[in-house]
C-alpha positions in Angstrom: 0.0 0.0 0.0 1.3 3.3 -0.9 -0.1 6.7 -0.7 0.5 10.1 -2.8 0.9 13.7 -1.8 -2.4 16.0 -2.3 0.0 17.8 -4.6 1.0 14.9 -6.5 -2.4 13.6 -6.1 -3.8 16.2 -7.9 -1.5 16.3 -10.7 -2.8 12.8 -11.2 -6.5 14.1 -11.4 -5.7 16.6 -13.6 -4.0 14.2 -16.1 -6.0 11.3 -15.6 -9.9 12.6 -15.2 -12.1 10.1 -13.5 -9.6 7.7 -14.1 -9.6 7.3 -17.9 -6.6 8.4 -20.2 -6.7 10.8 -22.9 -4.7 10.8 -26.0 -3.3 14.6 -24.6 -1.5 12.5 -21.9 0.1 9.7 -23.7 1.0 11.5 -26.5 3.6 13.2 -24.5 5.0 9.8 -23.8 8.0 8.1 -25.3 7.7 5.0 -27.1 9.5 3.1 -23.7 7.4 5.0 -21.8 3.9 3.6 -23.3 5.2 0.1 -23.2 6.2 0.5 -19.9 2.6 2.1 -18.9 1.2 -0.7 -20.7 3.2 -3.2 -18.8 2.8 -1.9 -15.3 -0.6 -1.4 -16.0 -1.3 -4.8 -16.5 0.4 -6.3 -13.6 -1.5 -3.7 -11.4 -5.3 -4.5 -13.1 -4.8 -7.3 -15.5 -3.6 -10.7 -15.4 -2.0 -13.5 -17.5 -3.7 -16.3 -19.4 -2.6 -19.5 -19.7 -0.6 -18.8 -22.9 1.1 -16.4 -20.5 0.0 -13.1 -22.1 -1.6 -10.3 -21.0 -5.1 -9.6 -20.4 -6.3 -6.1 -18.9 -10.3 -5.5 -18.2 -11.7 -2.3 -17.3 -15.5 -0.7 -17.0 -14.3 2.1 -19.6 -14.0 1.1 -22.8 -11.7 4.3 -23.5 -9.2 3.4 -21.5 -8.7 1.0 -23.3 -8.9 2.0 -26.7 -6.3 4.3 -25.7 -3.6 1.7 -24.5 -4.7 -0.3 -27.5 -3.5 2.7 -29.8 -0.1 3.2 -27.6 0.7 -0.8 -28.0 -0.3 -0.6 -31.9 2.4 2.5 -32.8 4.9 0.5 -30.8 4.1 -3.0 -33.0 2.7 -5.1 -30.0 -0.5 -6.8 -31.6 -3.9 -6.8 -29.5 -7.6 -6.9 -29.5 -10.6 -6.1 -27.3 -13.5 -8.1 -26.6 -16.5 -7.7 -24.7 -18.4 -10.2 -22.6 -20.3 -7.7 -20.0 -16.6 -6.3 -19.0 -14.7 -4.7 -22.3 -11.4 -6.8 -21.7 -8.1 -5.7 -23.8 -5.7 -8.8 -25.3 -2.2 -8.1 -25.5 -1.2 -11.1 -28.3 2.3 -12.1 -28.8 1.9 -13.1 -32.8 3.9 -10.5 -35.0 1.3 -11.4 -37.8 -0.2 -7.3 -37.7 2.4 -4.8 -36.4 3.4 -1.6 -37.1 6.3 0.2 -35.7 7.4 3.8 -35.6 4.2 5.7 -36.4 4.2 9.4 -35.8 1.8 10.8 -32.8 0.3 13.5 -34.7 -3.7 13.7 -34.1 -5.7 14.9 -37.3 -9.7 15.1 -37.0 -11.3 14.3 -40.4 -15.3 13.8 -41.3 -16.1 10.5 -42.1 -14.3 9.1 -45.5 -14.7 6.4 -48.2 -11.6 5.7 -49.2 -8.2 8.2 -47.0 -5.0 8.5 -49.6 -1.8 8.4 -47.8 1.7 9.1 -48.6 2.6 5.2 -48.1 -0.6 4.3 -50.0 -1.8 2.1 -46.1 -3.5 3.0 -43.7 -4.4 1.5 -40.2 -7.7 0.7 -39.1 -9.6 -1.5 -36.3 -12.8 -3.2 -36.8 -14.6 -5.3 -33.9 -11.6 -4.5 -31.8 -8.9 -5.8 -33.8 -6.3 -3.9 -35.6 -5.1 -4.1 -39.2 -3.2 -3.0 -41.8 -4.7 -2.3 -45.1 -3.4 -0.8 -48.5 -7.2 0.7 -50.1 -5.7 3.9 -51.1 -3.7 5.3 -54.0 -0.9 7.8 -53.2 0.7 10.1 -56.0 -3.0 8.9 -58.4 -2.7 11.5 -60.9 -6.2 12.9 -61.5 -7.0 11.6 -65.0 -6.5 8.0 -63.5 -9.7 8.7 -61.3 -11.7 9.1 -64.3 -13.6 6.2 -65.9 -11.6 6.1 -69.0 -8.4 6.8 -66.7 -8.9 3.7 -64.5 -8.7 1.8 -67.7 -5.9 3.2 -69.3 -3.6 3.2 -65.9 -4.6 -0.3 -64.4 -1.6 -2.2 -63.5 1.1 0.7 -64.9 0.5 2.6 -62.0 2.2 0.0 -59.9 5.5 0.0 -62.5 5.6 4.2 -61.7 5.1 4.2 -58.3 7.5 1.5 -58.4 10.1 3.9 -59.7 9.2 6.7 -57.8 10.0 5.4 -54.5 13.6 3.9 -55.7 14.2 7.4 -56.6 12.7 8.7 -53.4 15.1 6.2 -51.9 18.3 6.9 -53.9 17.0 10.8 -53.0 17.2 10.1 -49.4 20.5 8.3 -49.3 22.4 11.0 -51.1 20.8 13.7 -48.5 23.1 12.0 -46.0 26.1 11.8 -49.1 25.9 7.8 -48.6 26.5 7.9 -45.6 27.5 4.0 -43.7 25.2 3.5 -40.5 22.4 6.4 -41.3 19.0 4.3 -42.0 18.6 6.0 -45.2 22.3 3.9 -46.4 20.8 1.1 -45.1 17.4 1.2 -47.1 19.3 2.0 -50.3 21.9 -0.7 -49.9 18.7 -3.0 -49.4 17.2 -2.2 -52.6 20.2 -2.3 -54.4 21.0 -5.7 -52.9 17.4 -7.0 -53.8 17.8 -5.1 -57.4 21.0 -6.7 -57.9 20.0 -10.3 -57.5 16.8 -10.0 -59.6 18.8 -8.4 -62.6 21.3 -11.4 -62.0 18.8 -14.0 -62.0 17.0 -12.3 -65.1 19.9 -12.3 -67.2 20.6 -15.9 -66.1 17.5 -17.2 -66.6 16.1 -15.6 -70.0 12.4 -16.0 -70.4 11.6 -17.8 -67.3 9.6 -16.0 -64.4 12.5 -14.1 -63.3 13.1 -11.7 -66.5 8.9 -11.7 -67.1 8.5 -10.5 -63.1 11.6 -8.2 -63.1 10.5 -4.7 -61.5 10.6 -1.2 -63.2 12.3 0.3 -64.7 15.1 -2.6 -65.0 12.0 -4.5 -66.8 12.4 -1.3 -69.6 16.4 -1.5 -69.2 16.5 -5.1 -69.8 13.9 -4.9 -72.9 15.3 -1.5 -74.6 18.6 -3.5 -74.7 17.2 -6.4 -76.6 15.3 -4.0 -78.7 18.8 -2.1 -79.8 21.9 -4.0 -79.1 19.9 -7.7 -79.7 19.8 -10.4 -82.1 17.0 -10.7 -84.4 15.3 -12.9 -82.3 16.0 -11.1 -78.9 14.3 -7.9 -80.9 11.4 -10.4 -81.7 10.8 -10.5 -78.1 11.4 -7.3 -76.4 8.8 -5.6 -74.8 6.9 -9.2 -74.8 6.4 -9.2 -78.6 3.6 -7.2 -78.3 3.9 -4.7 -81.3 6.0 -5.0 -84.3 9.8 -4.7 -83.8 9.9 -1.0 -85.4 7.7 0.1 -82.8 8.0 -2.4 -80.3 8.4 0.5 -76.8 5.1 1.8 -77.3 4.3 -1.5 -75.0 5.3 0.7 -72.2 2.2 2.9 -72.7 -0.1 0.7 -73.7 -3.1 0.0 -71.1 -4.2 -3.7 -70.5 -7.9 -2.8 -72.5 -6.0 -2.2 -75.3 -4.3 -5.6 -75.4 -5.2 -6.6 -78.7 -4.7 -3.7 -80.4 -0.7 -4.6 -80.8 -1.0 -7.9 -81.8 -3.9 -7.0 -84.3 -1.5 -4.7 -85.9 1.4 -7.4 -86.2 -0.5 -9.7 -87.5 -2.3 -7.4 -90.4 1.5 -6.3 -90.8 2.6 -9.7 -91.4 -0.7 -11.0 -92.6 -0.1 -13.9 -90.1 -2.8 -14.5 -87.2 -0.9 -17.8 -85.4 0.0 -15.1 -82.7 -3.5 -14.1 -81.9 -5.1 -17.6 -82.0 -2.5 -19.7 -80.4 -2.1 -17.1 -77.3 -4.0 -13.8 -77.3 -7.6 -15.4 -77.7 -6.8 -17.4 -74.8 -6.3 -14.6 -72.4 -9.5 -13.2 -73.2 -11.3 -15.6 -70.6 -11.1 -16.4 -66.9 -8.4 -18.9 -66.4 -7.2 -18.5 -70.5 -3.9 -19.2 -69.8 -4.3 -21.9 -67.8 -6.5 -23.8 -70.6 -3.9 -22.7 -73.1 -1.0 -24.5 -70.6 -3.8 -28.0 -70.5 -5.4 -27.7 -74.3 -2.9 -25.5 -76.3 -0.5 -25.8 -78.6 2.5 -27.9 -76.8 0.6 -27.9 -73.8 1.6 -29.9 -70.6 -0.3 -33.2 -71.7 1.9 -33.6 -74.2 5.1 -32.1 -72.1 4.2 -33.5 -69.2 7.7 -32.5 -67.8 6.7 -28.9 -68.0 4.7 -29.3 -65.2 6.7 -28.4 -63.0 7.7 -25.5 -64.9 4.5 -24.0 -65.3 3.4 -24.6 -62.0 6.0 -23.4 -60.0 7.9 -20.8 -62.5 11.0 -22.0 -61.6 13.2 -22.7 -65.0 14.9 -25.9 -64.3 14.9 -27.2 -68.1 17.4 -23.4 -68.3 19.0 -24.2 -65.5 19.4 -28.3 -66.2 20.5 -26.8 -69.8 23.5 -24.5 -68.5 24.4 -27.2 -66.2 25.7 -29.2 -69.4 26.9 -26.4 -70.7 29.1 -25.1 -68.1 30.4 -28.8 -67.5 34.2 -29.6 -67.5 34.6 -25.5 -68.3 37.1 -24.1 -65.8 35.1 -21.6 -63.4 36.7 -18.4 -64.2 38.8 -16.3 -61.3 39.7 -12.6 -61.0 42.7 -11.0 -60.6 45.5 -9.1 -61.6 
């Protein structure tokens, strides 16, 4: 048992009114400070279930919406419940966290759909926190149109891909590339990441690791085919969608325009094998899939493509460079 000063005592009053936190209070806190708030909270109200986490009831639900938001900005996971006592979860899975939000309070009317600088947002329903990404940062205005969500679909992902590299690259040179700072450290991530995916592209041509390579090393990779290739490399750049002359305007193109390119080869080289033996069958649900059962050298006829097909992974290439590397000296640098 201890007791408190009047003085002291009411300087608790005053912060705490009728015993129930406000986000004025904790928002002065640290990050340590809320955890350890949390924590001593708990063992002074709550008390541990059998998994030997944390559970912490109280009469006011606002109390504990409140050490719900300070556990959330530090990454701890939690929920509330309510069975005639509103009872606060702290849960030790890592599934949901988030970690080094800033504190800043904004009041906003009720919204459909917020837009963000990350493009997520976090929001609870039925007590439970989550993550979710509905909202489009850096959406240029024609792309909210009808004839703009067409027309951008899927190539908003490849320039907002390149935007935050470059956002990125920006950061690290801020700090002159600086060893230790965590802008360095993101950079030297992505570079890291970039680096193995244009290595396993130029490994493994025309498997899933050149057709999945990221912007803009996807346009890098094709606009070097297209100029410095062989005829058949130029055949291919830019996924053979337009003829070779023209064969960049792939980058611009939106998805409901699809055929349009292959339409134009084919009237070009009066030749319509293209359309029928592929394009057609991406016109339905599951086209491609059909093509890989029914098609033209499909897997009933291959069956070792299955595993190929199913999984990506381009083991005929990598079988085939086996026996070609074989009884080659493995080359070693120096001077």
């Amino acid at each position: 048992m201890f007791t408190l000063r009047k003085e002291l005592a009411d300087k608790v009053h005053i912060a705490i009114p009728n015993k129930i936190l406000t986000y004025d209070l904790v928002n002065k806190f640290t990050n340590e400070q809320m955890l350890l708030f949390v924590d001593t909270f708990g063992k002074g109200d709550g008390h541990k279930r059998k998994t030997g986490e944390w559970t912490i009831s109280q009469k006011h639900k606002d109390t504990l919406d409140i050490m719900q938001y300070m556990l959330t900005i530090n990454g701890v996971k939690s929920s509330i419940t309510f069975n005639g006592v509103n009872h606060l979860n702290i849960l030790k899975s890592k599934r949901t966290a988030v970690v080094n939000l800033d504190k800043e309070v904004k009041s906003v009317r009720t919204v459909w759909c917020p837009t963000t600088n990350t493009g997520m947002w976090i929001a609870r329903k039925n007590g439970r926190v989550f993550i979710t990404g509905n909202s489009a940062p850096f959406k240029p205005m024609f792309a909210n149109t009808a004839f703009g969500k067409i027309a951008t679909r899927f190539q908003l992902w490849a320039w907002n891909n390149v935007r935050l590299k470059n956002n990125i690259i920006n950061d690290a040179h801020k700090y002159g590339f600086r060893e230790g700072t965590e802008a360095y450290s993101r950079f030297q991530r992505m570079a890291t990441m970039d680096l193995l995916a244009v290595g396993l592209a130029n490994a493994f041509m025309y498997s899933i690791f050149e057709s999945a390579l990221p912007a803009p090393w996807n346009w890098v990779q094709d606009m070097g085919d297209w100029v410095f290739g062989d005829e058949k490399e130029k055949e291919k750049a830019f996924f053979g969608a337009y003829p070779t002359e023209v064969a960049p305007l792939q980058m611009i193109t939106p998805p409901a325009l699809r055929m349009m390119p292959p339409m134009i080869k084919a009237l070009i080289r009066n030749d319509a094998s293209v359309i029928s033996d592929y394009h057609i069958w991406t016109m339905f649900p599951f086209g491609r899939i059909g093509r890989d059962i029914f098609g033209k050298g499909n897997v009933m006829e291959n069956p070792y493509q299955i595993i190929e097909k199913t999984t990506g992974i381009p083991y005929r290439e990598i079988s085939r460079s086996m026996v070609e590397t074989r009884g080659t000296k493995p080359f070693v640098g120096g001077y």
